[in-house]
py3Dmol code that shows the C-alpha trace and the ligand (Angstrom):
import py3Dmol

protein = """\
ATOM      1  CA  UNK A   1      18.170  19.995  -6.036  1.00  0.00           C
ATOM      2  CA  UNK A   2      16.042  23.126  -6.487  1.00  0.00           C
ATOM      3  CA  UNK A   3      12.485  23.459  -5.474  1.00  0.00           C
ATOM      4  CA  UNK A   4      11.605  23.602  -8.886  1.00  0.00           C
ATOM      5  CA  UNK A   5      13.084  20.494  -9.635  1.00  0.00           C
ATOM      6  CA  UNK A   6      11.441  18.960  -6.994  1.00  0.00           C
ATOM      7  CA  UNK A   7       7.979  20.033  -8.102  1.00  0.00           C
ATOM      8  CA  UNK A   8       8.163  18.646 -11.481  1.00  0.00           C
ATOM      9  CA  UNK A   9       5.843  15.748 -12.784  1.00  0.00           C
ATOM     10  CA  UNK A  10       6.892  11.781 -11.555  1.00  0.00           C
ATOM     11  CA  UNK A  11       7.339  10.028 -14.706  1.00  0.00           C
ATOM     12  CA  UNK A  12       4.187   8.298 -15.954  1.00  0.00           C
ATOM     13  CA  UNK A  13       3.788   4.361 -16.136  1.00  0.00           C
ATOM     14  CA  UNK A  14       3.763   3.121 -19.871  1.00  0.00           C
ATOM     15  CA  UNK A  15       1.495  -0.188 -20.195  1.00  0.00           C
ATOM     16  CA  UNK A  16       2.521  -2.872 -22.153  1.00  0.00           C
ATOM     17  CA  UNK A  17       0.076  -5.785 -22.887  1.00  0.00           C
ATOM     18  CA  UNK A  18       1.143  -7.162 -20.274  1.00  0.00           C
ATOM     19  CA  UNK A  19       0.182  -4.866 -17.429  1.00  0.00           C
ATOM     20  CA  UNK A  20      -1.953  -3.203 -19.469  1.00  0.00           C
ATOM     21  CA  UNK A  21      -4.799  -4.595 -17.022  1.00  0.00           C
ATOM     22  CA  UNK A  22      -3.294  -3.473 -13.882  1.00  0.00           C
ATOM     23  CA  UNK A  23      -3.086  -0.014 -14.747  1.00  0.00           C
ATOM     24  CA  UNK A  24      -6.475   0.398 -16.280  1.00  0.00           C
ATOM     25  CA  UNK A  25      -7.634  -0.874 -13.027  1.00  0.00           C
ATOM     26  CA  UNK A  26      -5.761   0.744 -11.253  1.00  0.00           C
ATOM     27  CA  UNK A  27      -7.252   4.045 -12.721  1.00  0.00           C
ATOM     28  CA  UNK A  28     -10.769   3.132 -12.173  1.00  0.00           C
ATOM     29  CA  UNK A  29      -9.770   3.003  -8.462  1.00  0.00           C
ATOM     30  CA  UNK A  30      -8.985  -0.969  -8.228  1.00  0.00           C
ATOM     31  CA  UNK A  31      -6.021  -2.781  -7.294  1.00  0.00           C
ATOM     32  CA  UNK A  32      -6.107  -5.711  -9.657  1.00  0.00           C
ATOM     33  CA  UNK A  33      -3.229  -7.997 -10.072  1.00  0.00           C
ATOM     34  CA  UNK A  34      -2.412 -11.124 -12.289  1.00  0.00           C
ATOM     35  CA  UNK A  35      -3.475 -14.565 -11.188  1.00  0.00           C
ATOM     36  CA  UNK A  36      -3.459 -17.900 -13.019  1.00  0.00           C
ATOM     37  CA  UNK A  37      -6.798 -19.057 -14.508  1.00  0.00           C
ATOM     38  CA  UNK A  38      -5.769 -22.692 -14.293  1.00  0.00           C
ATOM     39  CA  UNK A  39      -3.727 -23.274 -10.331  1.00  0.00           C
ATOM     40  CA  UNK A  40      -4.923 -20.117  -8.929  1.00  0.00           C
ATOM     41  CA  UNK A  41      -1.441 -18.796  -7.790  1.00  0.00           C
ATOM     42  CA  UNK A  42      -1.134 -14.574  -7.785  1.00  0.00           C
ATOM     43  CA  UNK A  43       1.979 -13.391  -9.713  1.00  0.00           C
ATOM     44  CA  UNK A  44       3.263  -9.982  -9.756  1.00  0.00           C
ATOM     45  CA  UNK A  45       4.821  -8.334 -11.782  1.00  0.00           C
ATOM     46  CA  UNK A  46       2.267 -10.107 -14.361  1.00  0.00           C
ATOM     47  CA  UNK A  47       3.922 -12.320 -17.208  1.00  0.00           C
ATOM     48  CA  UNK A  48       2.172 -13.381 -19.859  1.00  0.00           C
ATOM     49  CA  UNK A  49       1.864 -17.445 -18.677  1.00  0.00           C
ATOM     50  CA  UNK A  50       1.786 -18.337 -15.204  1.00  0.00           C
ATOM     51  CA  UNK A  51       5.337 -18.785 -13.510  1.00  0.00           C
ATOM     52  CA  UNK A  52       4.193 -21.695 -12.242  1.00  0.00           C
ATOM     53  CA  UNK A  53       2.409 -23.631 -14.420  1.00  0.00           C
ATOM     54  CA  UNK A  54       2.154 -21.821 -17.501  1.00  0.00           C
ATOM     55  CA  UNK A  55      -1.541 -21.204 -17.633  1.00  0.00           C
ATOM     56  CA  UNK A  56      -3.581 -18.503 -18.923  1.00  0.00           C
ATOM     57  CA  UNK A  57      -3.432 -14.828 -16.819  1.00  0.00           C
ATOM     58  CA  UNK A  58      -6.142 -13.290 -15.693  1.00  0.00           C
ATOM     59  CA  UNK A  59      -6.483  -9.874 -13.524  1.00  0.00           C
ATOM     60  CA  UNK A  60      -8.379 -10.076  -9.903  1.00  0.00           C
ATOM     61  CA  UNK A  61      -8.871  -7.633  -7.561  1.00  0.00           C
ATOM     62  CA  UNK A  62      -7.100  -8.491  -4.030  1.00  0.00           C
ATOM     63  CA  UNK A  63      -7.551  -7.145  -0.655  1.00  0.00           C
ATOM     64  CA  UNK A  64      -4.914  -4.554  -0.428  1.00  0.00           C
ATOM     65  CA  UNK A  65      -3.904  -5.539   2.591  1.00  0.00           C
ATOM     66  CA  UNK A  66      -0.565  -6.799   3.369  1.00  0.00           C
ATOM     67  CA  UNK A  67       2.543  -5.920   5.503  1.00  0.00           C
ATOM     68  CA  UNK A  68       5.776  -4.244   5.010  1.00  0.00           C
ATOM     69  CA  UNK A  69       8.038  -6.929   3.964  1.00  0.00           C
ATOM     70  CA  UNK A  70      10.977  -4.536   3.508  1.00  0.00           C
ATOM     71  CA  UNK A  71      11.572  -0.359   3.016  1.00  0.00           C
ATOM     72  CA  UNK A  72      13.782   2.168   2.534  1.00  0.00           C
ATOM     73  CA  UNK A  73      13.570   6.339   2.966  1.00  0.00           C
ATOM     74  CA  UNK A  74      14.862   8.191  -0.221  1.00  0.00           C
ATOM     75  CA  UNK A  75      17.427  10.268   1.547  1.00  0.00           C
ATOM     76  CA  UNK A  76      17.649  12.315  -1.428  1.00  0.00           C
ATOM     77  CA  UNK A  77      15.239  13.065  -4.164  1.00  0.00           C
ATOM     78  CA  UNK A  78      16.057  10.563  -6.995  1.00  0.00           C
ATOM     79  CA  UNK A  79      12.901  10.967  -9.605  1.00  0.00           C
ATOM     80  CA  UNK A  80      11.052  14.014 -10.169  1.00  0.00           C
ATOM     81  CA  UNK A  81       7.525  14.295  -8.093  1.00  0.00           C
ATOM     82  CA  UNK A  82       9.236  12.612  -5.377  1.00  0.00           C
ATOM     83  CA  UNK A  83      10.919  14.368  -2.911  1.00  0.00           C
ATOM     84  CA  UNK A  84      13.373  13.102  -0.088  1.00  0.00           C
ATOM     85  CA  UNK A  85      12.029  11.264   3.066  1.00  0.00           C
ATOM     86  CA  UNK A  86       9.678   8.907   1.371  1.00  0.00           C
ATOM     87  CA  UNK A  87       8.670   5.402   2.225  1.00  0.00           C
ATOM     88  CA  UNK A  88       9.396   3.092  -0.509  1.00  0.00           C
ATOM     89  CA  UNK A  89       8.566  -0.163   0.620  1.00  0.00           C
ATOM     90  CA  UNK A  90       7.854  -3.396  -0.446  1.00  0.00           C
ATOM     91  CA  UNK A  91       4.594  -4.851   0.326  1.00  0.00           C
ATOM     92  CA  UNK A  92       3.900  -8.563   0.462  1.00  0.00           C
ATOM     93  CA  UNK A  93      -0.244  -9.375   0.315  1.00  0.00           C
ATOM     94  CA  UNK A  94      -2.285 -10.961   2.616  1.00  0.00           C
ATOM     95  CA  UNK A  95      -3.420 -13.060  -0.514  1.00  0.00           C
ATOM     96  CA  UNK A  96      -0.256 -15.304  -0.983  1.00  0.00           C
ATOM     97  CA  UNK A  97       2.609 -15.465   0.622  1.00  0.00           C
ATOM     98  CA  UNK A  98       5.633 -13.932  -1.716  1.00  0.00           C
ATOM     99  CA  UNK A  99       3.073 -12.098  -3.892  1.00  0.00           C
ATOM    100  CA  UNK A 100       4.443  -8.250  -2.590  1.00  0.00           C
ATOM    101  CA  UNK A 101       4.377  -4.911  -4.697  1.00  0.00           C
ATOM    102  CA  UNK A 102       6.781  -2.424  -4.847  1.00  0.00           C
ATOM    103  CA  UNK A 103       4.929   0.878  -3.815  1.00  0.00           C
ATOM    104  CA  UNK A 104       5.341   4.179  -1.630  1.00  0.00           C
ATOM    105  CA  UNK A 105       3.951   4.631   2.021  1.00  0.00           C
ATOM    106  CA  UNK A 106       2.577   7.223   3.060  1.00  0.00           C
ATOM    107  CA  UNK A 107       3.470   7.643   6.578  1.00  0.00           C
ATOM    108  CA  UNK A 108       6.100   9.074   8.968  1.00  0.00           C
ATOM    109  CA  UNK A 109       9.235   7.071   8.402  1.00  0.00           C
ATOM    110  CA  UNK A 110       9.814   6.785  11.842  1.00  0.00           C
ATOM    111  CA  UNK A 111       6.508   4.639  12.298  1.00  0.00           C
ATOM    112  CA  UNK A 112       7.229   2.313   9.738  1.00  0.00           C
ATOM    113  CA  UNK A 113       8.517  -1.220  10.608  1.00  0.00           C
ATOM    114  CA  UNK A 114       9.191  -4.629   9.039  1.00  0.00           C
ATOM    115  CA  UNK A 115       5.912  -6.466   9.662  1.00  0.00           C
ATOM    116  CA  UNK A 116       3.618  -3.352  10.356  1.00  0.00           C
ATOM    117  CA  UNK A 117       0.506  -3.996   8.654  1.00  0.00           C
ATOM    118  CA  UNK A 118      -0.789  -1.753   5.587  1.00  0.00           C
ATOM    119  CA  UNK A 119      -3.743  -0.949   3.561  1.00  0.00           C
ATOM    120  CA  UNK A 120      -3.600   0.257  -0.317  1.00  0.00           C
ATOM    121  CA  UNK A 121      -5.061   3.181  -1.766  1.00  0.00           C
ATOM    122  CA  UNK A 122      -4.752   4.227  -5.172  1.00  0.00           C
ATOM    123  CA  UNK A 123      -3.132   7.735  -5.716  1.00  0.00           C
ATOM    124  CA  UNK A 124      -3.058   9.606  -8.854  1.00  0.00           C
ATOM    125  CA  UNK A 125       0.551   9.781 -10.690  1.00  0.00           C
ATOM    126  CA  UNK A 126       0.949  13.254 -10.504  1.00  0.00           C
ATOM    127  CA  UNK A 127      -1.579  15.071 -12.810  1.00  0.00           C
ATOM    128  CA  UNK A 128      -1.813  11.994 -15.128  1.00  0.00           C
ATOM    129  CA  UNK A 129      -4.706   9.797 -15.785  1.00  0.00           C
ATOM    130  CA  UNK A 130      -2.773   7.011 -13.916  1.00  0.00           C
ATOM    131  CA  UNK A 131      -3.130   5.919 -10.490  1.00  0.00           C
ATOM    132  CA  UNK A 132      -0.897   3.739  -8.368  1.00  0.00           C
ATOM    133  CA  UNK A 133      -0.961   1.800  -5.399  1.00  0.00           C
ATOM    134  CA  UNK A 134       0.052   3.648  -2.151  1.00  0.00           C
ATOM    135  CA  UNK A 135      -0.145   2.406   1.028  1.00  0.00           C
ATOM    136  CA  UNK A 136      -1.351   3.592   4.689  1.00  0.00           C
ATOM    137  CA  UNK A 137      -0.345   2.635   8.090  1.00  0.00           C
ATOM    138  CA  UNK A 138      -3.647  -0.117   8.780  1.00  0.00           C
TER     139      UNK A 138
END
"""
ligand_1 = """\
1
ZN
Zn -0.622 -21.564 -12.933
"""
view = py3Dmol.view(width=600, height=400)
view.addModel(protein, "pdb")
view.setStyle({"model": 0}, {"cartoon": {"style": "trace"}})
view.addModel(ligand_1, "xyz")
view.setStyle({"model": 1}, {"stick": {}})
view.zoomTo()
view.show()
């Protein structure tokens, strides 16, 4: 892949109504994520009833905190605006055990480890109006 390639723009999120919430959120600099109104349990990615119980969805910030749950390191740069050696990891929350989010790390790949605890940030999706979730080494 050519350095131009590997400069382009990382494809944008496109909200549905849904996740509609989490992104607008998400671009005012909070990590908000769906949680039922009626039993209280977190579910991400957001449906439109609660898994659970099927009650009404409503968007709450959480902590950001969590640990790595799993990860890998793009050997080779698979979407544009990401090049190789990322941490893409999967991130469960300190909120509720199984709730975890899909997001990048931001940190050496050799420091990362099952269990290691992280912190969210929200990053800006290239030079879009969206922001996503990326997490830090806590
Ligand atoms: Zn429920």
């Amino acid at each position: 892949m050519t350095g131009a390639e590997a400069d382009l723009e990382p494809p944008v999120p496109v909200p549905d109504v849904v996740s509609e919430p989490f992104w607008t959120a998400a671009a005012s600099g909070v990590l908000a994520l769906a949680r039922c109104s009626d039993c209280r349990q977190w579910d991400h990615p957001p449906q439109e009833r609660c898994r659970r119980c099927g009650g009404r969805i409503a968007f709450e910030k959480v902590s950001g905190r969590g640990t790595v749950f799993s990860f890998i390191v793009n050997r080779r740069q698979f979407v544009p605006g990401h090049p190789a050696g990322e941490v893409i990891a999967l991130v469960e929350l300190e909120e509720q055990q199984g709730l975890r989010l899909a997001a990048l790390v931001d940190a050496d790949p050799a420091e990362v480890t099952i269990g290691r605890a992280v912190v969210a940030a929200l990053a800006p999706v290239g030079h879009s109006e969206f922001k996503a979730p990326v997490f830090r080494l806590a």
